[in-house]
N, C-alpha and C positions, 0 to 999 in steps of 0.2 A: 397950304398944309391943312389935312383933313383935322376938324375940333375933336378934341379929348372925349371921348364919351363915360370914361372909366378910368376906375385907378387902380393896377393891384400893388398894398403895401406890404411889404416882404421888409421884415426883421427878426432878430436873432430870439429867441424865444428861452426864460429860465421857467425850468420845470426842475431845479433841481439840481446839484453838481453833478450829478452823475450821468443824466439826459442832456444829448445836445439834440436843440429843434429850431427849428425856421417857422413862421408864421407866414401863410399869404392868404390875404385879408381881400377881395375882389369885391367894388364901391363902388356908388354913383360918386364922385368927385362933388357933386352941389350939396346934396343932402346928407352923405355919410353912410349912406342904408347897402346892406350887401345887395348884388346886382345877380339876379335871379330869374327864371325861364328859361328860353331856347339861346337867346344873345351868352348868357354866361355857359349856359352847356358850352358851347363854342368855343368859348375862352379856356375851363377847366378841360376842354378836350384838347385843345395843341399845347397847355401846361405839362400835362401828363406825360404824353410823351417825349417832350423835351427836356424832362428830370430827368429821366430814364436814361437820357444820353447815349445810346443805343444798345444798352444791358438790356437783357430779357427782364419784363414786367411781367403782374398779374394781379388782375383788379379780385380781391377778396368780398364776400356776400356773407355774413351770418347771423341775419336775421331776415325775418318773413319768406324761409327759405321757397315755399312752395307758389308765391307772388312771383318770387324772380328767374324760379327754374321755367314758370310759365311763360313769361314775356321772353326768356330767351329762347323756348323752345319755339312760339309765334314767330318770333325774327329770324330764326333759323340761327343763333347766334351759339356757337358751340361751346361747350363748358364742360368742368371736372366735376365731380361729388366726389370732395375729401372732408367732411365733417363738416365746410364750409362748401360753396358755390364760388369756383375757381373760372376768372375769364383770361385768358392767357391774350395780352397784343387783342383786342380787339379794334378792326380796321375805323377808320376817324368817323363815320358815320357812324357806327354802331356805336361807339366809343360816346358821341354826342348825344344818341339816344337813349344810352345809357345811365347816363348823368342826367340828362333832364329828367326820364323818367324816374329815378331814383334820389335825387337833390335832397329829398324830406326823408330822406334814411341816414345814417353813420353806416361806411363802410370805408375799405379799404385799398390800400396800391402798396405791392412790394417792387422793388427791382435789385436787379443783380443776380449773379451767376448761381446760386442757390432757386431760385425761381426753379428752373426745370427739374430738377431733382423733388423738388417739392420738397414740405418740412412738416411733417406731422405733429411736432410739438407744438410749433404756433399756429399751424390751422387747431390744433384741438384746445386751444387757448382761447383762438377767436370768440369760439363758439358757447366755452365755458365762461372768459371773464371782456367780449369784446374786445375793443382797440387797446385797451390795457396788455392785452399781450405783448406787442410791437415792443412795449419799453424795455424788453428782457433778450427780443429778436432783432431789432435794429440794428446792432453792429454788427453781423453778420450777413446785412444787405448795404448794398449802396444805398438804400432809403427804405423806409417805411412811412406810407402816408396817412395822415386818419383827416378822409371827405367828410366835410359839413358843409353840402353846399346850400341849406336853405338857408343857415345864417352868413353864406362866401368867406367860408373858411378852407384852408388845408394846410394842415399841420403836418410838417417833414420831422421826421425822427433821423438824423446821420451823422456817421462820423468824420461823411467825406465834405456835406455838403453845407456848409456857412451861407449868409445871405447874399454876399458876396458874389459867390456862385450859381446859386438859387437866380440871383438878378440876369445875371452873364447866361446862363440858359436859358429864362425863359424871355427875355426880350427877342431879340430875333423870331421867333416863334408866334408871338403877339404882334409882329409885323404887318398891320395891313386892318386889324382886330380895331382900330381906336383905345389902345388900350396903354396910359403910361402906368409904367414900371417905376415904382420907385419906393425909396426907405420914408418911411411915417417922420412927420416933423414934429 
């Protein structure tokens, strides 16, 4: 059996009664230190779409907008301009590039049937007050996520999704990754 290389700990998160969130916390297992570069791109890229559970996503951008309109534009990587920089499902490569090259930013992951329609209220949130918006938009997605990947963080905001869940998705997913899943002792 191939050695643990990593830990992602996934626990129920209070922000509040009125906010339900999930914490996933991605580790070296020895040192404690978030797990960072191309290996955790990898990892936060088969996460992503495994919340998602096959509901339309869209990865959210509202900051350093014209940095990232660039790099997408380079990659040939297609996107919206709605107040924010809208990446709709981008494929697992791109998805990995995307995260790595971005890791040292806050940004975001909607999913759920409102995705395509778009929502003008919380992209023009994003951009006014950041991932602060999500906490007013969340229950009207199956998730909202706010990326921290230079410290291996991602914070779910949902009504549907407990850690429980969060666990039960993204193992499978992490399959093959070296990566145990499991709740914080």
């Amino acid at each position: 059996m191939p050695e643990i290389a990593h830990r992602l700990e996934v626990e129920s998160l209070d922000l509040g009664t009125d906010v339900r969130a999930v914490l996933l916390e991605l580790i070296d297992p020895q040192t404690r230190e978030p797990v960072t570069g191309s290996e955790a791109a990898r990892i936060w890229a088969a996460i992503i779409p495994a919340l998602a559970a096959g509901e339309p996503w869209v990865m959210d951008f509202f900051a350093h907008l014209g940095r990232v309109r660039e790099f997408f534009s380079v990659r040939g990587i297609p996107f919206r301009e709605r107040n924010v920089l809208l990446i709709e499902e981008p494929q697992a490569g791109q998805l990995e590039a995307l995260i790595e090259r971005f890791a040292g930013e806050t940004f975001g992951v909607r999913a759920g049937s409102r995705v395509a329609a778009g929502d003008e209220i919380v992209e023009a949130g994003l951009l006014q007050r950041g991932v602060d918006a999500y906490q007013e938009a969340y229950p009207r997605y199956a998730f909202c996520a706010v990326c921290d990947f230079e410290n291996g963080f991602l914070t779910v905001l949902s009504e549907r999704l407990g850690a429980a869940e969060v666990i039960r998705r993204t193992q499978p997913a992490l399959d093959g990754l070296h990566v145990e899943v499991t709740r914080p002792t």
